[in-house]
C-alpha positions, -999 to 999 in steps of 0.1 A, spaced: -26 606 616 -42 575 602 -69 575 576 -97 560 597 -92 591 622 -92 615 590 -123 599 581 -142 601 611 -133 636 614 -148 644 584 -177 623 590 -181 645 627 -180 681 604 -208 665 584 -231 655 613 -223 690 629 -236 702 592 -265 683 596 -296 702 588 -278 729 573 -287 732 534 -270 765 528 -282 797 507 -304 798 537 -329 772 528 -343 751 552 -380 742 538 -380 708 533 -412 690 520 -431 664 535 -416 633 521 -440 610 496 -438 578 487 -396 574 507 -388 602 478 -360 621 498 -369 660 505 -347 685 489 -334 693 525 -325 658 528 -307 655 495 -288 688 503 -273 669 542 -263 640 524 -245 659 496 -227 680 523 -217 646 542 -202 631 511 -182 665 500 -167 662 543 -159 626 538 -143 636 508 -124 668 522 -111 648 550 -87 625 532 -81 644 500 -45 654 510 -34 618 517 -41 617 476 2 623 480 7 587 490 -2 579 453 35 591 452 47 558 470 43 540 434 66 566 416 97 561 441 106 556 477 125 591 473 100 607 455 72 595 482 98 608 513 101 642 492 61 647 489 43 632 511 26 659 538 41 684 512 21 706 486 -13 688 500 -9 694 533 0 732 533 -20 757 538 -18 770 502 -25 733 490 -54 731 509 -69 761 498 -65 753 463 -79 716 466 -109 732 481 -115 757 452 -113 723 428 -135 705 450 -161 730 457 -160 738 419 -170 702 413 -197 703 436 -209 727 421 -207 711 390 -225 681 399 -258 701 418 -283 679 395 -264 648 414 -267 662 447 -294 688 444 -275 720 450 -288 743 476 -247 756 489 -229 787 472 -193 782 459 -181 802 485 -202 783 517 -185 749 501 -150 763 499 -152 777 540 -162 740 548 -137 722 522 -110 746 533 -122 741 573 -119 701 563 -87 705 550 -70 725 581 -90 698 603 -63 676 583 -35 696 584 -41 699 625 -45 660 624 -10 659 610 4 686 626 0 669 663 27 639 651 58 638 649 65 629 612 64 664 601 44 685 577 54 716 554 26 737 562 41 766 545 48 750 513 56 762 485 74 791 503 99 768 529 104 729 529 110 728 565 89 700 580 68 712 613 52 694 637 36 701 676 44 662 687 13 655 713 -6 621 697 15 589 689 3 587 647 -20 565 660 -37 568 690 -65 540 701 -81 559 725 -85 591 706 -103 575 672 -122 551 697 -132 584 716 -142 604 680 -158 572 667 -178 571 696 -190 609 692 -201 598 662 -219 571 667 -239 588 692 -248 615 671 -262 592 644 -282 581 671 -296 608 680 -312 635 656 -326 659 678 -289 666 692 -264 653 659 -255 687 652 -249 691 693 -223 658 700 -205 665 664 -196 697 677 -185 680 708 -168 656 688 -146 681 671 -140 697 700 -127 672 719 -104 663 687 -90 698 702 -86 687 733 -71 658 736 -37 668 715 -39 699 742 -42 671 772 -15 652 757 11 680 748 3 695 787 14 658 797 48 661 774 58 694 788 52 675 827 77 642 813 99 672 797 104 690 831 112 653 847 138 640 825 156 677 828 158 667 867 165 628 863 199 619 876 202 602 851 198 632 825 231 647 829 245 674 810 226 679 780 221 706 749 186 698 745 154 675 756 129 664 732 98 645 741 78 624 715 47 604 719 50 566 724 26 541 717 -7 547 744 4 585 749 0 603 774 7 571 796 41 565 772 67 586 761 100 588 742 128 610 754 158 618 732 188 637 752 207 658 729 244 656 738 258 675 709 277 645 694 250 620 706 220 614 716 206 592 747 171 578 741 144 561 768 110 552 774 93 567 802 59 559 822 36 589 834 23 571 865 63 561 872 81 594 888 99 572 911 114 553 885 148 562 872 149 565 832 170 539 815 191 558 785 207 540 757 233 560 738 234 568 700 260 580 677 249 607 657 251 608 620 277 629 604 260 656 584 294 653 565 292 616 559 260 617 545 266 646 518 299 627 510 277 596 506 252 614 484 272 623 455 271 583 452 234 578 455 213 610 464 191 595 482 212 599 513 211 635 503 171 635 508 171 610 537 195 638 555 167 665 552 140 637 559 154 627 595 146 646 623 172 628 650 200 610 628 216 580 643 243 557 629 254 523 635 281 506 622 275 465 613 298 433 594 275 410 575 289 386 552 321 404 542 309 438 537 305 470 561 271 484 565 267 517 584 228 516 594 213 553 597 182 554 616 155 581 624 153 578 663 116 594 660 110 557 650 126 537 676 109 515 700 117 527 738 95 506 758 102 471 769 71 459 754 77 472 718 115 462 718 105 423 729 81 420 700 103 440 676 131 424 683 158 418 655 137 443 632 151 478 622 133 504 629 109 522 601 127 544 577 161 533 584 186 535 552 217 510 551 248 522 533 266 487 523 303 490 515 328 462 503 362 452 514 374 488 498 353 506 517 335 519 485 300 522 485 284 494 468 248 501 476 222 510 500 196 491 512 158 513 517 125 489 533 139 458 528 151 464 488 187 464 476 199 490 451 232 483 441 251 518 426 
């Protein structure tokens, strides 16, 4: 999910926190002179620490500066496991605790860590709900896992959370109240959404146009639930389309896609192993086969990152799509290079 829903998530945990100074402590003073009460001190420490939580296990996108490889192998890896999790909220809440003459300590380590760990699930869920993929179990798998309901970002569900949240700044008799409603609707919604993708599943299995098919997968669009992908699996290729919820009566348009060659890519990683990684990276491999200025190029594409509607392909057009990797070749057919978000690496 994007970082401003991560942060607003946090920032609803703290306001549904509000109050709350831990170790059960919850005489405040009557402020003198704008001196903030000990009560006071102990809300806005706990608000900080959520902020905090919320967009600590994005800290893996440092990994971007190290490699394009390196950031495909760990991003949403040890930081957004479970295990990671826990142990960034044992460092965290250790720090806290650390710094109680900053923040006026009234929380135990163990109350910090239930919130930091909470924060960090409420991150993991956030995630989860994609459909890049996140090793939850790491360290004990690598498989990427992910319960595709919200497009990675979704308009209409920050809007919504933001809007929780402002109200509940608003109000202070009832903040704890609408952040709690806040987060529960950041519940909901994915649960709305994936309901919606199991009603556009059941559809394209009936289509006409469907045909015979191993497998259905539905993916969020852009302005899910109103806009869905559907990938047909057809064992040596796939068919791909954009669909409408409030369009039954419409017939789905497919366009058909070669599947990549498991085979082709391992042969093509003991040249660069980087084809090696984008094989365990890519969810739905495609490949397409292209002549530009004397040499071959076999374009492998992701089809989790296509554009299926009408109104993304017009504006996209002429663009590949995110995360596609370019083998180039020359007259020989010999692997010259590869070519990775725009950046040529000759081999």
């Amino acid at each position: 999910m994007d970082p401003v829903t991560h942060l607003i998530s946090g920032a609803l945990v703290g306001q549904a926190l509000s109050g709350i100074t831990g170790r059960g402590t919850n005489k405040s003073r009557t402020p003198k002179n704008g001196v903030k009460t000990a009560k006071t001190k102990a809300s806005l420490s706990i608000f900080i620490f959520c902020l905090v939580m919320s967009l600590l296990p994005d800290i893996d996108n440092l990994a971007a500066f190290i490699g394009p490889e390196y950031y495909i192998l760990h991003h949403r890896g040890a930081t957004h496991s479970f295990v990671g999790g826990f142990v960034m909220s044992v460092v965290m809440a250790a720090a806290m605790m650390g710094m109680g003459r900053i923040f006026n300590k009234k929380f135990t380590f163990l109350e910090l860590l239930a919130i930091g760990y909470g924060l960090a699930l409420c991150h993991i869920f956030l995630d989860l709900i994609t459909a890049y993929g996140t090793r939850i179990f790491y360290p004990f798998t690598d498989k990427r896992y992910s319960i595709p309901s919200v497009f990675i970002i979704d308009p209409f569900f920050t809007l919504s959370m933001a809007l929780a949240l402002w109200l509940s700044s608003r109000s202070a008799k009832n903040r704890r109240v609408i952040g709690m409603a806040g987060l529960l609707w950041m519940l909901l919604w994915p649960g709305v959404n994936f309901g919606v993708g199991r009603v556009i599943s059941h559809r394209a299995a009936h289509d006409p146009a469907t045909g015979a098919h191993e497998r259905i997968v539905v993916l969020p669009d852009p302005f899910a639930p109103f806009f869905w992908k559907v990938l047909v699996d057809e064992g040596d290729s796939y068919q791909a389309a954009g669909t409408r919820l409030f369009n039954p009566e419409t017939p789905i348009r497919y366009t058909r896609h070669k599947k990549a060659d498991p085979d082709l890519l391992k042969r093509l990683a003991r040249r660069a192993p980087f084809f090696g990684t984008y094989a365990w990276f890519a969810d739905y491999p495609v490949v397409a086969t292209a002549s530009f200025d004397g040499a071959t190029r076999m374009i492998f594409t992701d089809l989790k990152y296509i554009a299926t509607s009408d109104f993304l392909r017009r504006r996209l057009k002429g663009r590949k799509p995110p995360f596609s990797l370019v083998a180039v070749f020359d007259a020989q057919k010999r692997m010259t290079g590869y070519v990775w978000r725009g950046a040529m690496k000759k081999i």
